[in-house]
VEXTORZA-789797 format. One line per 3 residues: number of its first residue (from 1); their letters; for each residue x, y, z of C-alpha. Coordinates in nm, 3 decimals. Example, Ala and Ser with C-alpha at 12.3 -4.5 7.8 and 13.67 -1.06 7.14 Angstrom:
2
1> AS> 1.230,-0.450,0.780; 1.367,-0.106,0.714;
***
This chain:
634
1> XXX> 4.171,-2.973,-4.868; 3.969,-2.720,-5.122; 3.812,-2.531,-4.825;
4> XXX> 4.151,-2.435,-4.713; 4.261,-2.206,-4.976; 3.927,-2.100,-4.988;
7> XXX> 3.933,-1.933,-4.705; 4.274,-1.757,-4.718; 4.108,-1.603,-5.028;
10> XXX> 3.803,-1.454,-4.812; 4.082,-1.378,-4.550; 4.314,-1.206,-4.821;
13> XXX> 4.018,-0.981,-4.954; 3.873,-0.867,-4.638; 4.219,-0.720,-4.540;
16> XXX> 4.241,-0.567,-4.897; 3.913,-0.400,-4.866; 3.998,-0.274,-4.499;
19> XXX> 4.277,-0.082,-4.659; 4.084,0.052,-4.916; 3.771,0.192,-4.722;
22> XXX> 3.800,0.575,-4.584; 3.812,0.709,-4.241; 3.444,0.831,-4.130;
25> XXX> 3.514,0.913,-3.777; 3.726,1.274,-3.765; 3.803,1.528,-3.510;
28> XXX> 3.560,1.820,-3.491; 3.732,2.221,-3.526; 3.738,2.384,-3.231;
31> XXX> 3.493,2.649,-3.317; 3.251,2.346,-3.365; 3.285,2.218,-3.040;
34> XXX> 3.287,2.526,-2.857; 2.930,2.590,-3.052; 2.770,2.242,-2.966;
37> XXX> 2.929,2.282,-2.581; 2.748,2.618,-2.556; 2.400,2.445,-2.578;
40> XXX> 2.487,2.299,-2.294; 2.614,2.569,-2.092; 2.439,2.912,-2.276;
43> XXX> 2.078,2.821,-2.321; 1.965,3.209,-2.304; 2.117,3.565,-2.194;
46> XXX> 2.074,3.449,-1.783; 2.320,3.175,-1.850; 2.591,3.415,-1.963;
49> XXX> 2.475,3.650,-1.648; 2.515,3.342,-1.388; 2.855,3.261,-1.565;
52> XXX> 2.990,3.588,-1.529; 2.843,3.642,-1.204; 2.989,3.350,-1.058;
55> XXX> 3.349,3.414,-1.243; 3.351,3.741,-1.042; 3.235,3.586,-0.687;
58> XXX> 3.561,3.320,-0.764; 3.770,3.649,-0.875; 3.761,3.767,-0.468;
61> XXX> 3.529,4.054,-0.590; 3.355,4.287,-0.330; 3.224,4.515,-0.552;
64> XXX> 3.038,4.363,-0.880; 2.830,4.533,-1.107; 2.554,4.369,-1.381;
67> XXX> 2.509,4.571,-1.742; 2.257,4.486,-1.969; 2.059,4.627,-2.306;
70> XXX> 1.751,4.455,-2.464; 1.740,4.202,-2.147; 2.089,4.059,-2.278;
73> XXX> 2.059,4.016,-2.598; 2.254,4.276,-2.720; 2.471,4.324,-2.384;
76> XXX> 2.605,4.125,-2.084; 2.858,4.300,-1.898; 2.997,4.241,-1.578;
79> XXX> 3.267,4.453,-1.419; 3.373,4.368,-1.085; 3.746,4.426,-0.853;
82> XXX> 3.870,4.089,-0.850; 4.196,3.936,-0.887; 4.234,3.989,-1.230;
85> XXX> 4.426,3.734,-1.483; 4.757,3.790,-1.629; 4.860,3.779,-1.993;
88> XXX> 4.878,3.414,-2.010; 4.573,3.327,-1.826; 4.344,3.616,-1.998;
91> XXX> 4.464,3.367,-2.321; 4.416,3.024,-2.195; 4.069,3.125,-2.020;
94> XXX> 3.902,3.100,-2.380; 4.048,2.736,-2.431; 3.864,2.466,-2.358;
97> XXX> 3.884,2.245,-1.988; 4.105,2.547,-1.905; 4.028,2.628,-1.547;
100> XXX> 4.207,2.746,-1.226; 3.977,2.583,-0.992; 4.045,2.198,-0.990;
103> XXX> 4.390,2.042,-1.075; 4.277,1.621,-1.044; 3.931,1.487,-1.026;
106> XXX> 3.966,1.377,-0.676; 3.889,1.777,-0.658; 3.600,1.777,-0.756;
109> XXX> 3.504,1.614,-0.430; 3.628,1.893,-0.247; 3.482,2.218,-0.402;
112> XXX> 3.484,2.522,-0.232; 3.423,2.726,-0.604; 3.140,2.796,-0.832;
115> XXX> 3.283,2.783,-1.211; 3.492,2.483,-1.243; 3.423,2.288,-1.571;
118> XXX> 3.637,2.524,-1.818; 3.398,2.523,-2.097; 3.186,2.857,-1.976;
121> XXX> 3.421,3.109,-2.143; 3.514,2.885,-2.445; 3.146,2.834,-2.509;
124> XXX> 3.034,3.217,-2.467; 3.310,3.328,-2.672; 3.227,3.075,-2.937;
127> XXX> 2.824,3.265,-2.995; 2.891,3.587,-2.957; 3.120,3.915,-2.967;
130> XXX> 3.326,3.936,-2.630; 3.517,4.209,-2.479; 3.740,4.155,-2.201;
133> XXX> 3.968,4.349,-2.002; 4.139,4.257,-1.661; 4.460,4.353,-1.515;
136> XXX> 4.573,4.270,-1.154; 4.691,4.455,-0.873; 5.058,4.426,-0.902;
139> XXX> 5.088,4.534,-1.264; 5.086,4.844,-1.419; 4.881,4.782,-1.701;
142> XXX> 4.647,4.559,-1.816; 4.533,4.393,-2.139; 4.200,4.396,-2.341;
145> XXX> 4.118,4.114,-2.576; 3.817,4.119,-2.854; 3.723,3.768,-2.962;
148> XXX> 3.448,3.721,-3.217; 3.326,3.390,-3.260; 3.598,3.175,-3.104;
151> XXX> 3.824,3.387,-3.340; 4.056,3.627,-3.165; 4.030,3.996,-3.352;
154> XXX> 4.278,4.196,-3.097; 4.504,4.213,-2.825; 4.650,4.544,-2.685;
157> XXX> 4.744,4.673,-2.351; 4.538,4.933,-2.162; 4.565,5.132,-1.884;
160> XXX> 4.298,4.943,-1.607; 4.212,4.936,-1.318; 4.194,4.675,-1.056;
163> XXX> 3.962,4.339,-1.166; 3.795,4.250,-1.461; 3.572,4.380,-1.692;
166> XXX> 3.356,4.091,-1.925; 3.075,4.204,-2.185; 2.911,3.990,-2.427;
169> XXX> 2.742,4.160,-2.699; 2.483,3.992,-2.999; 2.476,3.685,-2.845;
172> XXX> 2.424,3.399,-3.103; 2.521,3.599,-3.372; 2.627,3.293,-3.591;
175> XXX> 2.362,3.111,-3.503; 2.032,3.256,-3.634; 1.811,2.968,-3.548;
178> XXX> 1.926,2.982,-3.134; 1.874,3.316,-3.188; 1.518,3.293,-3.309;
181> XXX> 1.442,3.095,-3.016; 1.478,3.300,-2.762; 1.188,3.476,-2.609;
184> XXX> 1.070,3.802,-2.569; 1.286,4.085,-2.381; 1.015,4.076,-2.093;
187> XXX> 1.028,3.667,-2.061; 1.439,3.644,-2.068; 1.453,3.952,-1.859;
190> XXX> 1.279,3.764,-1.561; 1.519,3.477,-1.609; 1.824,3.707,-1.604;
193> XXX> 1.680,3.863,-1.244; 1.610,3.488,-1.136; 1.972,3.433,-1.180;
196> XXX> 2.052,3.760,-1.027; 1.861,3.679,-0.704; 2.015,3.360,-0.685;
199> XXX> 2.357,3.521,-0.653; 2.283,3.782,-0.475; 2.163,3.602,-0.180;
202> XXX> 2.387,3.406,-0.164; 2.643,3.632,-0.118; 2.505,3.940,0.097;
205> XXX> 2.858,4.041,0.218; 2.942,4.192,-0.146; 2.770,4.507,-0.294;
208> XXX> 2.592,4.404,-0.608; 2.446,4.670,-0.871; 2.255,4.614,-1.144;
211> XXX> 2.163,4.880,-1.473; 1.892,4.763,-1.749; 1.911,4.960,-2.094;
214> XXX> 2.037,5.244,-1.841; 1.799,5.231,-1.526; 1.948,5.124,-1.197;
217> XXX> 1.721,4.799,-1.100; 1.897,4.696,-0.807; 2.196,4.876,-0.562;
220> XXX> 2.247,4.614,-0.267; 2.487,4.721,0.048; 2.670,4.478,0.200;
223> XXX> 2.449,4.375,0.450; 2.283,4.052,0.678; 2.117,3.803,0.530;
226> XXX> 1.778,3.914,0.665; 1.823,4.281,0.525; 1.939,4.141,0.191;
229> XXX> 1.678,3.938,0.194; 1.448,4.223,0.239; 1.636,4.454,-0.012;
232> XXX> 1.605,4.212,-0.293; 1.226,4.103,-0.248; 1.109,4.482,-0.059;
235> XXX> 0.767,4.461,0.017; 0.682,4.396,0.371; 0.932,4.136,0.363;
238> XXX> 1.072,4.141,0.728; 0.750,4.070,0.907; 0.694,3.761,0.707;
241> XXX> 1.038,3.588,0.823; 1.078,3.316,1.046; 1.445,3.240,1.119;
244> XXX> 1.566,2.881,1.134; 1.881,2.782,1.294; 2.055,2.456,1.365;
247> XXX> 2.369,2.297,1.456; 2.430,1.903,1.354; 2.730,1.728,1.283;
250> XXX> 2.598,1.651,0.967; 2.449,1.987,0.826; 2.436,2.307,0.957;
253> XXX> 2.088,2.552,0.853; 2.075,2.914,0.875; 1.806,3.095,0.690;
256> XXX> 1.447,3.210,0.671; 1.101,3.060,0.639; 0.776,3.288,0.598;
259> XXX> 0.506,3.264,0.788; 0.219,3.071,0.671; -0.062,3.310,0.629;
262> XXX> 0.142,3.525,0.384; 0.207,3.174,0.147; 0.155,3.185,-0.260;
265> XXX> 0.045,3.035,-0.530; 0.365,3.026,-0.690; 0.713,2.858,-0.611;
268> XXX> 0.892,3.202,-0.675; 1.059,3.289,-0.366; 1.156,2.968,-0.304;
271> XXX> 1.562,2.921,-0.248; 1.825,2.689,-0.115; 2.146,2.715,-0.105;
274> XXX> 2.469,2.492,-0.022; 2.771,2.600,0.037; 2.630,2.963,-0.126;
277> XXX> 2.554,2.735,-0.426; 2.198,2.757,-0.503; 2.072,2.471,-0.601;
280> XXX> 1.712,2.236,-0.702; 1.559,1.989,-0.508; 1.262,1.818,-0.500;
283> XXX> 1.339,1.590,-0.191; 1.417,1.891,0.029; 1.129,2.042,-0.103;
286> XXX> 0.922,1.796,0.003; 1.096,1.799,0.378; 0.981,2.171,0.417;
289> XXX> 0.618,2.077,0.315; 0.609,1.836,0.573; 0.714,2.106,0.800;
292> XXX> 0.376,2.318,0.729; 0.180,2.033,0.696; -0.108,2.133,0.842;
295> XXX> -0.087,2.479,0.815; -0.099,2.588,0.447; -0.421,2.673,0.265;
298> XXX> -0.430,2.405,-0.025; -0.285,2.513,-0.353; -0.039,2.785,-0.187;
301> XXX> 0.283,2.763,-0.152; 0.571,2.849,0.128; 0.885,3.101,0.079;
304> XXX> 1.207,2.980,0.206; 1.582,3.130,0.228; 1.756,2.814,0.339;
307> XXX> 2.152,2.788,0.362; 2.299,2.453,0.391; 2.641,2.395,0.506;
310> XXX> 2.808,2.049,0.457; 3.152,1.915,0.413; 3.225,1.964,0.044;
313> XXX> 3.317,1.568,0.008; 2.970,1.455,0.108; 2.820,1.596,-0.156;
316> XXX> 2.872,1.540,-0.556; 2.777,1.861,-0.740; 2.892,1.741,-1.118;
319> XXX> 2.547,1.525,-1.209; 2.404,1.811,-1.401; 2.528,2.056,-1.684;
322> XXX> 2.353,2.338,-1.482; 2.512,2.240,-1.128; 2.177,2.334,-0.949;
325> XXX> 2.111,1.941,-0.847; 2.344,1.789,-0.577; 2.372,1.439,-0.447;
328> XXX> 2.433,1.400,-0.124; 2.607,1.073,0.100; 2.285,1.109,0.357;
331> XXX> 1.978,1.271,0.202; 1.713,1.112,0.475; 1.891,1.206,0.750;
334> XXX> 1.906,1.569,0.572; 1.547,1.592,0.573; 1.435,1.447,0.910;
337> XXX> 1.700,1.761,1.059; 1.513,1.987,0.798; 1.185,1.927,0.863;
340> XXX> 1.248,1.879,1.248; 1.399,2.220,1.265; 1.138,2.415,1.053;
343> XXX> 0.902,2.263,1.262; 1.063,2.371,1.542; 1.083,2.720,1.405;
346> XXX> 0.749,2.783,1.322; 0.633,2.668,1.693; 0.904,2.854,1.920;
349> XXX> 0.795,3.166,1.712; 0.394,3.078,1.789; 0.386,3.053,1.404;
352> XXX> 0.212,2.641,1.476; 0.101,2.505,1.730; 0.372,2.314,2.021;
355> XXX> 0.275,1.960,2.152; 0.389,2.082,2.469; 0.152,2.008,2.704;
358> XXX> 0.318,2.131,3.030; 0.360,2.470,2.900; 0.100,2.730,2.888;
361> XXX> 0.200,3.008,2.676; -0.003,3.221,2.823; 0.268,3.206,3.128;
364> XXX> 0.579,3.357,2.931; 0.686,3.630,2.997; 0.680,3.918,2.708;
367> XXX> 1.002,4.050,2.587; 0.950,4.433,2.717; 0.895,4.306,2.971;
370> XXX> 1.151,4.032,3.097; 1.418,4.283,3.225; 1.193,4.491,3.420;
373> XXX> 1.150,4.460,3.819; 0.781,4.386,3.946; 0.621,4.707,4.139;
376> XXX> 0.399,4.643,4.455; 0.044,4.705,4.406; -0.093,4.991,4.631;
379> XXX> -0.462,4.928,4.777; -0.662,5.249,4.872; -0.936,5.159,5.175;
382> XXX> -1.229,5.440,5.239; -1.302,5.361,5.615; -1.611,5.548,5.629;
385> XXX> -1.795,5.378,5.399; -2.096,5.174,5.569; -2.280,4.899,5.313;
388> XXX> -2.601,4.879,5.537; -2.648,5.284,5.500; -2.856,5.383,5.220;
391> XXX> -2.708,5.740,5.127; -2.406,5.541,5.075; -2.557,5.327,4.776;
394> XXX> -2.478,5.523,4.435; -2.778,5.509,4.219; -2.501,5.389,3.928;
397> XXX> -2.515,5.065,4.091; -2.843,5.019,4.083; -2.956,5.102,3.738;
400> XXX> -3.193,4.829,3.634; -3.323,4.808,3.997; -3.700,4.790,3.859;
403> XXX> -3.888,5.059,4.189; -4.165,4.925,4.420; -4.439,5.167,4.262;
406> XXX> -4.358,5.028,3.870; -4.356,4.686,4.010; -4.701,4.745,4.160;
409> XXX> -4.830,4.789,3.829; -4.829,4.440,3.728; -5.202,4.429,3.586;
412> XXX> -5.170,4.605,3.297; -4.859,4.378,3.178; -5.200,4.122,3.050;
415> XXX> -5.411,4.450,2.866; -5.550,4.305,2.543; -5.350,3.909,2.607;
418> XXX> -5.738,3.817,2.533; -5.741,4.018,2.173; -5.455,3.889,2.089;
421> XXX> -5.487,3.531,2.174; -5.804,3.608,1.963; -5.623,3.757,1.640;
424> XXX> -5.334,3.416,1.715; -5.586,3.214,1.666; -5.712,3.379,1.337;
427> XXX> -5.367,3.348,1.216; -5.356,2.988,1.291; -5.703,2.909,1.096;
430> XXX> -5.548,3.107,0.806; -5.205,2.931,0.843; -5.433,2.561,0.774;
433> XXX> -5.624,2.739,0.501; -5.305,2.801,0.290; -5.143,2.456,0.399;
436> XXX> -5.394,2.243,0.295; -5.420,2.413,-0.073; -5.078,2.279,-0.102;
439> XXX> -5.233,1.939,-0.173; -5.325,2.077,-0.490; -5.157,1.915,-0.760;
442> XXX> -5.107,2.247,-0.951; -4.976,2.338,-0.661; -4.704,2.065,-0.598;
445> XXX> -4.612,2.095,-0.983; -4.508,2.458,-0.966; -4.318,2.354,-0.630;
448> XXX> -4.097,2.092,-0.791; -3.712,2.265,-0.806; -3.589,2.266,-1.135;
451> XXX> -3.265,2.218,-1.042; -3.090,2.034,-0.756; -2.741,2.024,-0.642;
454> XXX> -2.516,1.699,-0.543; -2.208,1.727,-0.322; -2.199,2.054,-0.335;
457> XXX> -2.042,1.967,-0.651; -2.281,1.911,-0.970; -2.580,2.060,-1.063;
460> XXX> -2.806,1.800,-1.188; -3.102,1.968,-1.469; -3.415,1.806,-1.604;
463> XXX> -3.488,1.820,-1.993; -3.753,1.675,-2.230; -3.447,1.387,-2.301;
466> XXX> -3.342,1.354,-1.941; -3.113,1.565,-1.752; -2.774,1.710,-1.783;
469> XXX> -2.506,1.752,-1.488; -2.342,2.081,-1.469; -1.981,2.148,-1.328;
472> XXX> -2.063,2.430,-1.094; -1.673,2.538,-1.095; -1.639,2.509,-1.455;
475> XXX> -1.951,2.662,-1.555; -1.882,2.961,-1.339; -1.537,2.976,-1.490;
478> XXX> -1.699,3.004,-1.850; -1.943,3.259,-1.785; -1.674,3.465,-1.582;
481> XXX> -1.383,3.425,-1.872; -1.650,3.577,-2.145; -1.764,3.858,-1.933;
484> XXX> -1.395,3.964,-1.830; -1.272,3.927,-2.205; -1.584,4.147,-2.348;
487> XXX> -1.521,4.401,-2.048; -1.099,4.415,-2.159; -1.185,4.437,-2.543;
490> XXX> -1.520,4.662,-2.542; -1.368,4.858,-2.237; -1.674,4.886,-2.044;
493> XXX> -1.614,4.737,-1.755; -1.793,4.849,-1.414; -1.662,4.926,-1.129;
496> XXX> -1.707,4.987,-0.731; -1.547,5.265,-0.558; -1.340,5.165,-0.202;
499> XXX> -1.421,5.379,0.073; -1.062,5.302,0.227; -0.825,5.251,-0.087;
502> XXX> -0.652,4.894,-0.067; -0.279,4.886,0.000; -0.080,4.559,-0.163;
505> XXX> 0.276,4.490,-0.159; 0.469,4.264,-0.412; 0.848,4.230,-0.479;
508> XXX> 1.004,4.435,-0.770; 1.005,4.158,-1.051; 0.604,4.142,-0.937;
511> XXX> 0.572,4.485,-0.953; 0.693,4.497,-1.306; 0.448,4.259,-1.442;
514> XXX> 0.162,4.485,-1.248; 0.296,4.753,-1.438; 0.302,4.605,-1.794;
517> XXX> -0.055,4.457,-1.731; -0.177,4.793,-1.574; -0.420,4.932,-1.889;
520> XXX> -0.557,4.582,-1.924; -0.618,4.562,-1.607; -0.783,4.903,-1.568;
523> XXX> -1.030,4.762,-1.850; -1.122,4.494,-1.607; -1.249,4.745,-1.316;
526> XXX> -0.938,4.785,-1.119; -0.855,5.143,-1.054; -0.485,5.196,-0.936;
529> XXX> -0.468,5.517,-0.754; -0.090,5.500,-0.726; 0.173,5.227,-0.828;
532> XXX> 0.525,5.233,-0.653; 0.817,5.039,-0.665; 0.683,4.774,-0.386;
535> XXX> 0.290,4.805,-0.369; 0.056,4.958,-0.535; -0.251,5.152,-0.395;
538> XXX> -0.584,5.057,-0.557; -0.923,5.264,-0.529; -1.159,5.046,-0.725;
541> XXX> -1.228,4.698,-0.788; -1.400,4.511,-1.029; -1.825,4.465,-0.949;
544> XXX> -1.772,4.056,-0.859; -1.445,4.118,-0.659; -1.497,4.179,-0.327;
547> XXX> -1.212,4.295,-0.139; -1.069,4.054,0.035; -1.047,3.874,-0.290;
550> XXX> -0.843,4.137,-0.470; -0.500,4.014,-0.361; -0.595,3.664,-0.423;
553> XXX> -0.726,3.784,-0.772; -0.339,3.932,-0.866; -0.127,3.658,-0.652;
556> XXX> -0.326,3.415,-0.921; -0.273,3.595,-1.230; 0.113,3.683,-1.114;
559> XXX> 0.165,3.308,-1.096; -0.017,3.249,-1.426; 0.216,3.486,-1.558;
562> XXX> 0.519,3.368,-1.384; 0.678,3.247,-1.750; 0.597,3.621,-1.895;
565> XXX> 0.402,3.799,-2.069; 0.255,3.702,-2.433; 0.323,3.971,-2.643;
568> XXX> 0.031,3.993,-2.840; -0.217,4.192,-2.668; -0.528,3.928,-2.729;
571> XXX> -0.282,3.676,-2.573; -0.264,3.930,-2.289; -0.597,3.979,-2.247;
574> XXX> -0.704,3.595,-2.269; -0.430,3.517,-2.024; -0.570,3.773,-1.760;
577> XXX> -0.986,3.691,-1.790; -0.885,3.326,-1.763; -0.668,3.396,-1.462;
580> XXX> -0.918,3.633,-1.271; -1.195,3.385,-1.399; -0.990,3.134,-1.213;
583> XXX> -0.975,3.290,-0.872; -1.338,3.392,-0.878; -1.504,3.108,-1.002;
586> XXX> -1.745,2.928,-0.723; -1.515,2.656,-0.554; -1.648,2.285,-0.557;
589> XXX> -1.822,2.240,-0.171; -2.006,2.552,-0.216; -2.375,2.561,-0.108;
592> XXX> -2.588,2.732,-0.377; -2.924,2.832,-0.340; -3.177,2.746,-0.614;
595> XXX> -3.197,3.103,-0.703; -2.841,3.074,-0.745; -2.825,2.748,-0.890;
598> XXX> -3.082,2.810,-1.193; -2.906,3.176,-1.256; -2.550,2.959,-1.317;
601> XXX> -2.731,2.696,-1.545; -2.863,2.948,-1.708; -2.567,3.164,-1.759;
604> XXX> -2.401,2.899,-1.914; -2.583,2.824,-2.183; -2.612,3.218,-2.234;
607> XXX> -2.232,3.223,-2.336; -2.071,3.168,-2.703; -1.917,2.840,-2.587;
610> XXX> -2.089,2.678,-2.310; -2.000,2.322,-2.398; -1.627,2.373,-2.229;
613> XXX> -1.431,2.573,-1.960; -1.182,2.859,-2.059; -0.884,2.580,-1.996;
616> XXX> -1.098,2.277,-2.239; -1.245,2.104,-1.978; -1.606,1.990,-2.023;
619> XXX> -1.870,2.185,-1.839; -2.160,1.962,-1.843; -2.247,1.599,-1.988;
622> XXX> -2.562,1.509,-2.115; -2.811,1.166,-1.953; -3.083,1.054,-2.200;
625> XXX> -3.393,0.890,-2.038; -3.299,0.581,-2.213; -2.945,0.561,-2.077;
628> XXX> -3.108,0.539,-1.746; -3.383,0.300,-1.902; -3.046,0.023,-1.990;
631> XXX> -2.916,0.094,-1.628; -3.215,-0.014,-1.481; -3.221,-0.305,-1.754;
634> X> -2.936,-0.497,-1.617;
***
């Protein structure tokens, strides 16, 4: 009976202290939520391009045009001849899950749009200064809004024209430490053309143009998807493409593949795209790998333009903030029909080899000439001529007949056989002279190598302690970096002179890299004779880079650099002498002679740091004579 009211006491005080305690859990601003959804959707300048971009593509644009100052940071503008937006909508585009593209969620299932999620605008506008002005076909004038930091500053009407006009300018403004984060203008500016590329390809029936800090980078033409293709990456683009085609229920490919023997060591120009969304996939990667398995050179990589088509409800496209990963209902039945039809590509086009066993290749008919009629050969017959008369028989025939009277003078063929088989046998009693002073054992000391090699791998070295085992590819890589990074800083690198100048072509966002790294590379030995907006001409190379190696040389240090530039010019010049070091260093399964062997052991332990490679890796490990002395123990 006591524990009763004992417990309506404990009862009656938790419910008083309930009411007492305060709320914790509130509702955040708007402006807050706007800011933490942007680092989501704005991680950098090229987010705000590929928003806009894709805004404009929804808008029914034909005509688009990209704006930019201090690669974004201080300018995004996109103006393109869309739809436009009405009062009401140019307001409620800035709110929050305000969008025009989905009305239920069984549409997103059924997406035929880019920009659905309704934060993008919200977000930008929450980071930065925005601009907009828009006004649609039907109206007479249109209205421009100024919105600075979710916070709307003005709204006036303006006499427009057709479509909409969007700049961003001092992005993250109010937030200094996003702000400080970003890279340099050389590193974001290679992200903004990434996510120009993307768009532009996948939509080469509009006219794109593109303007950095007032230079036109870009002016695309409507055009195919093999000339666009060829317009974005120049270059000697078109002979490198291998089309793909085919036709299943389930997908349907169009696109490009290039040919194997022009692959990189970078994943650059690497694209696919469904339903003209591009998007990121390992597993379809991996399909198109199989495809040139086989065929590659290890370590390089294929270009690819695919275009997917699938119904939109077999696919889910909302698993990622980004929207560049898709799920799809049948993924392995999507890469057997990839792979297959690569595959099938590369063959039909003599690109690899057809298991076709019945067909001889040599058989088809070329295309010049498949239309053409077949001509009837015409035989010409000299009637007078007579084999058995001997004014008939031209002497041109006959040239290494050998005559009757040189043939009688067989004898002297043997003059002085008998001196010479003398003087042979001289030679021989000399030859066993020398041979048997190699039984000296002077003799068989100073023959012992030094050095010997194992696998073509390691390079094994006596010392008074033992031996040590030398990395051939790492040393090499050492004693290369130091002598490229004394040549770049000292600037007296050596070079050889081309007696045909070398020719290379590279797309435009490679070009500009060449062109930033141009003086340091000039310190290496390279001499550019001219540089032009796809290739470059080059009349000298470095004294260890053979010719042949010179594009490998700058495909490796492009792909090195793929993430930018360091800014620092030490940075710049360590990046480059371990990148060329890289490419030249002497590959593991290389045969070295002992000349060759003792000048690399040697070398090494000439530089500052020969204990480790220019990327930390050990170069050599050290075997005492009583390490062995314990194996043998056991």
């Amino acid at each position: 009976m006591d524990s009763k009211p004992k417990l309506k006491t404990q009862n009656s005080k938790s419910k008083f202290e309930t009411v007492k305690m305060p709320s914790i859990i509130q509702l955040l601003p708007d402006h807050v939520a706007n800011q933490i959804a942007a680092g989501e959707v704005v991680q950098r300048p090229a987010s705000v391009v590929k928003e806009l971009l894709e805004n404009a593509v929804d808008a029914g644009a034909n005509d688009i045009k990209l704006i930019l100052k201090d690669a974004g940071k201080s300018l995004v503008q996109v103006i393109d001849n869309g739809l436009g937006m009405s009062v009401t909508d140019a307001r409620l585009c800035f709110e929050r899950h305000a969008t025009s593209k989905i009305r239920q969620a069984e549409d997103l299932f059924s997406l035929h749009t880019k920009g659905f999620r309704g934060e993008a605008l919200a977000s930008i506008a929450a980071i930065a200064h925005v601009e907009m002005k828009t006004k649609q076909d039907q109206e007479e004038l249109g209205i421009h809004i100024v919105i600075e930091g979710s916070k709307f500053v003005s709204q006036d009407v303006a006499v427009l024209s057709k479509g909409t006009s969007f700049g961003v300018k001092n992005l993250f403004f109010n937030i200094p430490a996003r702000r400080n984060f970003l890279k340099s203008d050389t590193v974001e500016y290679r992200h903004i053309i990434d996510e120009f590329h993307r768009v532009a390809l996948a939509h080469p029936q509009l006219y794109f143009t593109f303007y950095h800090n007032g230079s036109e980078m870009f002016n695309l033409h409507p055009s195919s998807l093999r000339q666009r293709i060829v317009n974005v990456f120049s270059g000697k683009t078109n002979e490198k493409l291998v089309p793909v085609n085919e036709e299943t229920e389930i997908v349907s490919i169009q696109g490009f593949v290039c040919k194997p023997e022009f692959a990189k060591k970078n994943r650059g120009e690497q694209f696919f795209f469904v339903n003209d969304r591009f998007i990121k996939s390992g597993y379809l990667h991996h399909a198109v790998m199989a495809a040139y398995d086989g065929i590659l050179k290890d370590g390089t990589q294929p270009s690819y333009f695919l275009y997917l088509t699938v119904p939109p409800n077999t696919i889910d496209i909302n698993i990622h903030p980004t929207k560049t990963e898709i799920k799809f209902d049948d993924e392995s039945a999507l890469y057997a029909i990839l792979r297959s039809s690569i595959k099938h590509s590369l063959g039909q086009f003599n690109v690899a080899p057809v298991l076709d066993f019945e067909r001889d290749a040599n058989l088809d008919t070329p295309y010049h000439y498949k239309n053409l009629e077949s001509t009837t050969p015409t035989i010409q017959v000299d009637g007078n001529f007579n084999p058995f008369s001997e004014e008939d028989i031209p002497n041109k025939h006959f040239t290494n007949y050998r005559k009757p009277e040189v043939a009688a003078n067989w004898e002297s063929l043997y003059v002085g056989l008998k001196q010479d088989s003398e003087e042979l046998g001289t030679m021989i009693f000399e030859n066993d002279e020398v041979t048997s002073s190699l039984f000296n054992n002077e003799e068989v000391e100073q023959a012992v190598h030094k050095t010997h090699q194992i696998h073509k791998k390691y390079i094994v070295n006596p010392i008074k302690s033992g031996m040590i085992i030398v990395d051939q590819n790492r040393a090499h890589q050492r004693i290369l970096y130091e002598q490229f990074l004394t040549n770049i800083t000292v600037n007296l690198a050596s070079s050889q002179q081309l007696l045909f100048p070398l020719h290379l072509y590279f797309s435009s966002g490679e070009m500009q890299l060449i062109t930033e790294l141009k003086p340091s590379l000039t310190n290496t030995g390279f001499v550019f004779e001219e540089t032009n907006e796809d290739s470059v001409v080059i009349s000298g190379l470095p004294a260890n880079v053979s010719e042949s190696e010179a594009s490998q040389v700058l495909e490796q240090l492009l792909s090195d650099l793929q993430d930018g530039i360091p800014e620092s010019s030490f940075s710049q010049n360590d990046t480059i002498a371990k990148s060329m070091a890289r490419s030249l260093a002497v590959k593991t399964g290389t045969y070295l002679t002992q000349k060759e062997q003792e000048n690399l052991v040697n070398g090494l332990f000439a530089c500052k740091d020969p204990n480790v490679s220019p990327f930390q890796k050990p170069t050599f490990i050290t075997m005492r004579v009583e390490d062995l002395d314990k194996k043998f123990a056991l």
